[in-house]
C-alpha positions in Angstrom: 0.0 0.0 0.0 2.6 2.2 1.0 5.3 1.6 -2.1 3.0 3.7 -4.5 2.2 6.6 -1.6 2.3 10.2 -2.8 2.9 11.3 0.6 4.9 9.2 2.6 8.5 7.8 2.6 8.4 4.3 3.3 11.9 2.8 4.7 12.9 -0.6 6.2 16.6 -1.1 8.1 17.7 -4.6 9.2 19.8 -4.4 12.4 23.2 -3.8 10.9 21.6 -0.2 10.0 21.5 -1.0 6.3 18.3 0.0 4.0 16.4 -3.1 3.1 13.5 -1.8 1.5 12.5 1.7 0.4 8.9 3.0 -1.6 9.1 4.9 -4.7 8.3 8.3 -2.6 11.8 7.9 -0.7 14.0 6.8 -3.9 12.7 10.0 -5.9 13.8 12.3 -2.7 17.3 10.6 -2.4 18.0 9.7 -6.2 19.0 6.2 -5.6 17.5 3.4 -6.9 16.2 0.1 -4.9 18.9 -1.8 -5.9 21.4 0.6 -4.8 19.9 0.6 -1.6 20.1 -2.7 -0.4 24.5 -2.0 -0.3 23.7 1.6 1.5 23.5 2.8 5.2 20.7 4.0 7.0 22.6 7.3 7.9 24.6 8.0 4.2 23.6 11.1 2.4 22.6 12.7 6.1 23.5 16.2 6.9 26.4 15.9 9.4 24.4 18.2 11.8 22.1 15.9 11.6 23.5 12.8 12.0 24.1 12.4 15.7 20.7 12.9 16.6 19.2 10.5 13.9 21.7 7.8 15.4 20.5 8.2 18.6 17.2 7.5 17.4 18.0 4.3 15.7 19.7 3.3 19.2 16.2 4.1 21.2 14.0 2.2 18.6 16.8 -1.0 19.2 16.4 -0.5 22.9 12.9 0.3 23.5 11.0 -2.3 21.0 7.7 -1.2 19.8 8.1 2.5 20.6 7.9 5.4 18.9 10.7 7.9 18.1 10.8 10.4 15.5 13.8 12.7 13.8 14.0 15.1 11.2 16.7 14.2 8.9 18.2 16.2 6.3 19.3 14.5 2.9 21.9 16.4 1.0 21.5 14.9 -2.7 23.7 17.3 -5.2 23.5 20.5 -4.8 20.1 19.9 -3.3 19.0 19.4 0.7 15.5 17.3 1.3 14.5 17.5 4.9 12.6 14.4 6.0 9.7 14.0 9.2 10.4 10.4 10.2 8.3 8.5 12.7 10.6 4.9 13.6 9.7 2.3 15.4 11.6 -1.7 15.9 10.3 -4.4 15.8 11.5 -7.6 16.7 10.9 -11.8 17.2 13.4 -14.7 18.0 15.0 -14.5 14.6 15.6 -11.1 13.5 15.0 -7.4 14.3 14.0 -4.3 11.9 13.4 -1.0 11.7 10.2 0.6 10.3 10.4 4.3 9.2 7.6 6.7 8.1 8.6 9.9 6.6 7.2 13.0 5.2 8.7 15.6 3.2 9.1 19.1 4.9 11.3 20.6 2.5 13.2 20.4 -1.0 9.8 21.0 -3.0 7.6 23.5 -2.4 5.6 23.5 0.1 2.9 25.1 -1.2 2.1 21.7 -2.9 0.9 20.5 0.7 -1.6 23.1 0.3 -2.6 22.6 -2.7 -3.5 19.0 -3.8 -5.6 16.5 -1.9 -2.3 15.4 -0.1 -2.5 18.3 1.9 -5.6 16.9 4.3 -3.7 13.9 4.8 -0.6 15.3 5.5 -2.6 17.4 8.5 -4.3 14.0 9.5 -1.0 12.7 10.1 0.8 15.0 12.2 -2.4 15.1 14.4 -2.1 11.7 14.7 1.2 11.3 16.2 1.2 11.3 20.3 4.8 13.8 20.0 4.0 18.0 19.3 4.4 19.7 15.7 5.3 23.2 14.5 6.3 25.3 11.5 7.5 28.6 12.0 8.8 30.9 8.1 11.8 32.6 8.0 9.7 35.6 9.8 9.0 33.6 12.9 5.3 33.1 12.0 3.7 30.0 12.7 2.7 28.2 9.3 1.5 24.8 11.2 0.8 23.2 14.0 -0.6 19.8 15.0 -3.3 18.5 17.7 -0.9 18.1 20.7 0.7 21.3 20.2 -3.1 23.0 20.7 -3.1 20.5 23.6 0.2 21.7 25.1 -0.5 25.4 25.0 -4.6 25.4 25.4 -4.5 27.7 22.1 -6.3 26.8 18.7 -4.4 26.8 15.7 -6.4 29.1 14.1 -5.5 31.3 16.9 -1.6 30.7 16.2 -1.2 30.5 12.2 -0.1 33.4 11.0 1.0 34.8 14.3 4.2 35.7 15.8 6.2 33.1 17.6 7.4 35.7 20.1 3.9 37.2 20.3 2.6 34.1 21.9 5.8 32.6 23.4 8.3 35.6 25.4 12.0 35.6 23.9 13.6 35.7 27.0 17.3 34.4 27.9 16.0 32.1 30.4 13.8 30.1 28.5 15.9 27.4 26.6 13.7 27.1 23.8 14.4 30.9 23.1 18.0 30.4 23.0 17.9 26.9 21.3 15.5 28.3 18.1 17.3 31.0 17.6 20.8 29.4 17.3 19.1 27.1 14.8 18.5 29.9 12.9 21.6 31.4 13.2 24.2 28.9 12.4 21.7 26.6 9.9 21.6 22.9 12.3 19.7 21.3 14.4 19.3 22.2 17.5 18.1 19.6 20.3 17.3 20.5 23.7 14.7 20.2 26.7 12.3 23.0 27.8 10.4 22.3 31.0 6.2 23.0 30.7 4.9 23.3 34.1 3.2 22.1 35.7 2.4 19.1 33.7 5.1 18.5 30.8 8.9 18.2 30.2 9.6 17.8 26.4 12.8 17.0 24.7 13.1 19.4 21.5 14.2 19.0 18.1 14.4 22.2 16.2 15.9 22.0 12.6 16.3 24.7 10.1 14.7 24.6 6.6 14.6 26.3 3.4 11.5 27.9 4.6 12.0 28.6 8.2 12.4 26.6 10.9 10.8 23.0 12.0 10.5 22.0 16.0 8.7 18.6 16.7 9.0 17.8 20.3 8.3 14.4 22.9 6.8 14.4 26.3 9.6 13.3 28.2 8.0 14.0 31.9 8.1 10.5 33.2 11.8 10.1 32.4 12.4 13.1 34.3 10.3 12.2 37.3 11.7 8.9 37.8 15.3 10.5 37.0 14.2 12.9 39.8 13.1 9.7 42.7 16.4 8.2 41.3 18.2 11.6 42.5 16.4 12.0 45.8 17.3 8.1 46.4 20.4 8.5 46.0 20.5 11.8 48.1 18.8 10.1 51.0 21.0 7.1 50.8 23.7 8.9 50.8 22.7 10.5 54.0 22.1 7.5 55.7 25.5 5.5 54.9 27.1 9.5 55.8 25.4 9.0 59.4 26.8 6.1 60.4 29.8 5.2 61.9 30.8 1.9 59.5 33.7 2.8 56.3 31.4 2.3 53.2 32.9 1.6 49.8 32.2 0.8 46.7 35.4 -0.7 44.4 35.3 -1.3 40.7 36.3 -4.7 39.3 39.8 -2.5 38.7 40.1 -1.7 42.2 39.4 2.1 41.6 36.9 3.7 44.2 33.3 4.7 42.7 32.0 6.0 46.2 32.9 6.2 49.6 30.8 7.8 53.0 32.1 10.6 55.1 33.2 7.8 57.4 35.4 6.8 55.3 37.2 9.9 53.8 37.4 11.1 57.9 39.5 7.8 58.8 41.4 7.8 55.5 42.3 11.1 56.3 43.2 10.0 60.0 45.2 6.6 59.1 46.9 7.8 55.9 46.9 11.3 56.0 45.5 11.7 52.9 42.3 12.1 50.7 39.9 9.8 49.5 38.8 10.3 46.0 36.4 9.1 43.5 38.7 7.2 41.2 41.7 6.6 43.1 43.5 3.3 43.4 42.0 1.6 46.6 45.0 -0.1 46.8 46.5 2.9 48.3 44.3 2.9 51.5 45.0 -0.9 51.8 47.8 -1.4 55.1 50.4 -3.8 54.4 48.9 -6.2 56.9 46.0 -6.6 55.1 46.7 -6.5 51.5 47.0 -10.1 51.2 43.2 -10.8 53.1 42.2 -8.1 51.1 43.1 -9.1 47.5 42.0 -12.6 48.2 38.2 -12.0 49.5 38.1 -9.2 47.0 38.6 -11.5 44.2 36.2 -13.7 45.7 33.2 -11.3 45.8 34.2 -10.4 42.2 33.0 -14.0 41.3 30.0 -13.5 43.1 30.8 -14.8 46.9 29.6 -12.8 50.0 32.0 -12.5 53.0 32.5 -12.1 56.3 35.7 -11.8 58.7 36.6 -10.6 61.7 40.5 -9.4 62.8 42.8 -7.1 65.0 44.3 -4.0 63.1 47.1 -2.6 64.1 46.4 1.3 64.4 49.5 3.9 64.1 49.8 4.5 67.6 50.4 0.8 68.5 47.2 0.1 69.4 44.9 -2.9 68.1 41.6 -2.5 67.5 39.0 -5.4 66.3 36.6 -5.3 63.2 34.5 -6.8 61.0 34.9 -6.6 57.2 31.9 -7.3 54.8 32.8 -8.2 51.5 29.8 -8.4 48.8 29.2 -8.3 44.9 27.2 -5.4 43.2 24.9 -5.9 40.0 23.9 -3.6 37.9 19.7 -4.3 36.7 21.4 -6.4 33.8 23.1 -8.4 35.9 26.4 -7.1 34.5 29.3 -7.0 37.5 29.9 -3.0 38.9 32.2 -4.3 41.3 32.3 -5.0 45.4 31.1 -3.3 48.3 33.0 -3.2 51.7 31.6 -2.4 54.6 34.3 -1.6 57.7 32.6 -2.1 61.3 34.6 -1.3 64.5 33.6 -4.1 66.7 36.0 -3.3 69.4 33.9 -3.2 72.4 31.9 -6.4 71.6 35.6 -8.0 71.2 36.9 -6.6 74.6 33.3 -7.7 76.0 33.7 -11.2 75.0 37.3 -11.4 75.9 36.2 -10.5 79.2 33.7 -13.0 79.7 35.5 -15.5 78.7 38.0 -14.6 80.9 35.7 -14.9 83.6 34.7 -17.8 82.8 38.1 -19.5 82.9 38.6 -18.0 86.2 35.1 -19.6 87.8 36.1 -22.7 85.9 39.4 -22.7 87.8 37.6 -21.7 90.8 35.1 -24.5 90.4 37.5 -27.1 89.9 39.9 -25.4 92.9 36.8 -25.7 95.6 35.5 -29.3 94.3 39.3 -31.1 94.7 39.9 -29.6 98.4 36.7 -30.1 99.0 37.0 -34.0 98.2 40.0 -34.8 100.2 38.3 -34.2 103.4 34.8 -35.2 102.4 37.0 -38.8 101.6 38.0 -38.5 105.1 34.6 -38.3 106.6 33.3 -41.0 104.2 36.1 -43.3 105.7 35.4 -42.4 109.3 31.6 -42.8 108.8 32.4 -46.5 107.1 34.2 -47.2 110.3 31.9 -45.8 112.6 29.1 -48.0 110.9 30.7 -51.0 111.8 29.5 -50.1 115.8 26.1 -49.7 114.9 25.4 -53.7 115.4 27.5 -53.2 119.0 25.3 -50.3 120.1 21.0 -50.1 120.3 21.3 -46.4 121.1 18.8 -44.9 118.9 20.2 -41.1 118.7 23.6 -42.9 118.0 22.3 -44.6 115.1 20.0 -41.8 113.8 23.7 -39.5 114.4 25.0 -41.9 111.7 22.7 -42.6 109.5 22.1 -38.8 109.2 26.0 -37.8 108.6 26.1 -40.9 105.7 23.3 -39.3 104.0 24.8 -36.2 103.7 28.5 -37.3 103.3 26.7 -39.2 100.0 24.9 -36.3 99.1 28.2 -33.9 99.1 29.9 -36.5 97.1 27.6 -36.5 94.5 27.5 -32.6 94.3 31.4 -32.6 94.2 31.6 -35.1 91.5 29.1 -32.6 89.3 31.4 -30.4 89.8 34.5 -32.5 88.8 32.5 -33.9 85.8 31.1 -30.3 84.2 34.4 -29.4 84.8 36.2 -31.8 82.5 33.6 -31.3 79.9 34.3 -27.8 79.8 37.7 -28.3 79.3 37.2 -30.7 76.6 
């Protein structure tokens, strides 16, 4: 349907950016013929100020499959320029990818033709249709055409637009980067892209491109980019605050060993231990004591192939002290799953260390003590167990009844002590196990 089209360029690129179809509308613009296509680039025959920008494109259609992005694209063919409207969009499947692009000539004939065949309602048709905003301006800065959005966008009619002033409706000021942007296209003949903010609803990213008859802007709401760039910021702001709050060393290291970000933590004892900065891209290396470049490397290899880490140690600080803390070693992913490097955390676990020490210490002593009270106490209470023995043997010379309770009471309890003592002994050889 499209290959015989009046009115619209018709393109096809495969994913090496090479043309692999093209209607008869596009090949009588450019001058080539099919055949000669099929060998030529996507971006050949583009105005150099043009080019970067109509690459980009190409890159967002790969990347975002099923979207729309649009570029005006200048074709320099002889001693003649043809400035192209494109609307691209990829699509892909399991076996191949490609490129769909369609165009309508804004300049290199005469635009009055627009307005005067039966192309000319289409043409209107079609820039209302598109979700992105539309304008012409002349060489005078009067508005030739606008589309649907654009009336949208600035709650005007076109009617009460076309044939008006641009800086009737719209102030030239210095502080509005449209004003600046439009007017450098004008001046220097390229295209100009930029972003103008539309409170309190819009942001749009801006193409303005200079033509034979003035100049062409064709703009995309970009407003959910720049509010989700915005969280990302204010994230990142109020992470950074919390890892500057605490007292743990927080670093990121790149699969290089070059630092990406550090807390305030950090750069304070860096400053402390080394006497020096810490900087975003500096050789970590650096910050590394001799002591523990060996640990270091090793479980920093180790979280490079996707282990997490934990170790405790003494450190050596440069007044002779030795302080105790724990390092964290643990990979970090990008959302592709592609390797940014490791993160370290640093925790000064000093005073848990001494505490434990301390108890343990303890607890040796009142295992010592233990073991101390239970053997003095069993040489005597072996005694008495020998005396009582003895002293049984009178009970069947003897019918004294407080005699034989007297006895029968201190066996009892000898028996009783012995079993506590050998508690003792026995917990106390287990612990020492």
């Amino acid at each position: 349907m499209m290959e015989h089209s009046e009115l619209f360029a018709c393109i096809l690129l495969n994913e090496a950016g090479y043309y692999t179809y093209a209607n008869q509308r596009f090949c009588r613009v450019t001058g080539w013929s099919p055949i000669s296509l099929l060998e030529t680039r996507a971006d050949a025959y583009i105005h150099y100020a043009d080019l970067d920008f109509f690459r980009h494109q190409l890159t967002n259609c790969r990347q975002n499959h099923g979207q729309k992005f649009s570029a005006t694209v200048r074709y320099v063919h002889g001693h003649q320029t043809h400035t192209i409207q494109w609307e691209l969009c990829c699509y892909a499947n399991d076996l191949e990818e490609a490129i769909v692009g369609m165009g309508v000539l804004l300049s290199g004939e005469p635009l009055e033709e627009f307005a005067a065949t039966k192309y000319a309602h289409q043409f209107n048709e079609y820039l209302d249709g598109v979700q992105d905003g539309f304008f012409a301006l002349n060489r005078n800065w009067v508005f030739t055409r606008v589309n649907r959005f654009f009336e949208q966008v600035t709650n005007l009619s076109r009617h009460e637009m076309i044939g008006r002033s641009f800086w009737d409706i719209f102030p030239d000021s210095p502080d509005q980067p449209y004003a600046v942007a439009m007017r450098k296209a004008f001046d220097l003949g390229q295209t100009i892209t930029f972003e103008q903010p539309w409170p309190p609803s819009y942001h749009f990213a801006v193409s303005a491109s200079p033509s034979k008859e003035g100049i062409i802007c064709y703009f995309i709401d970009i407003s959910l980019q720049k509010k989700q760039q915005l969280e990302l910021l204010a994230n990142e702001i109020k992470l950074k605050a919390i890892l500057d709050s605490t007292t743990d060393v927080n670093i990121m290291i790149s699969p290089d060993m070059h630092i990406l970000n550090f807390n305030r933590t950090a750069g304070i004892l860096a400053e402390e231990y080394f006497q020096t900065k810490l900087y975003e891209g500096a050789n970590f290396m650096n910050y590394v004591m001799p002591e523990l470049r060996e640990s270091f490397q090793d479980n920093f290899n180790r979280a490079l192939s996707g282990e997490k880490l934990t170790m405790e140690r003494p450190v050596s600080l440069p007044n002779g002290d030795a302080m105790w803390f724990q390092f964290l070693y643990y990979p970090v992913y990008s959302e592709a799953g592609d390797m940014l490097g490791v993160a370290m955390n640093i925790t000064n676990i000093n005073g848990r260390k001494t505490a434990e020490m301390k108890l343990l210490q303890q607890y040796d002593k009142m295992r010592e003590i233990a073991y101390l009270q239970s053997h003095e106490a069993r040489a005597p209470l072996s005694n008495i167990l020998g005396l009582i023995n003895v002293l049984m043997l009178y009970t069947e010379k003897t019918d004294d009844p407080e005699i034989l309770q007297v006895l029968d009471h201190l066996h009892v309890s000898a028996a009783r002590l012995d079993t506590v003592i050998q508690k003792i002994v026995s917990n106390t050889r287990h612990e020492s196990d």
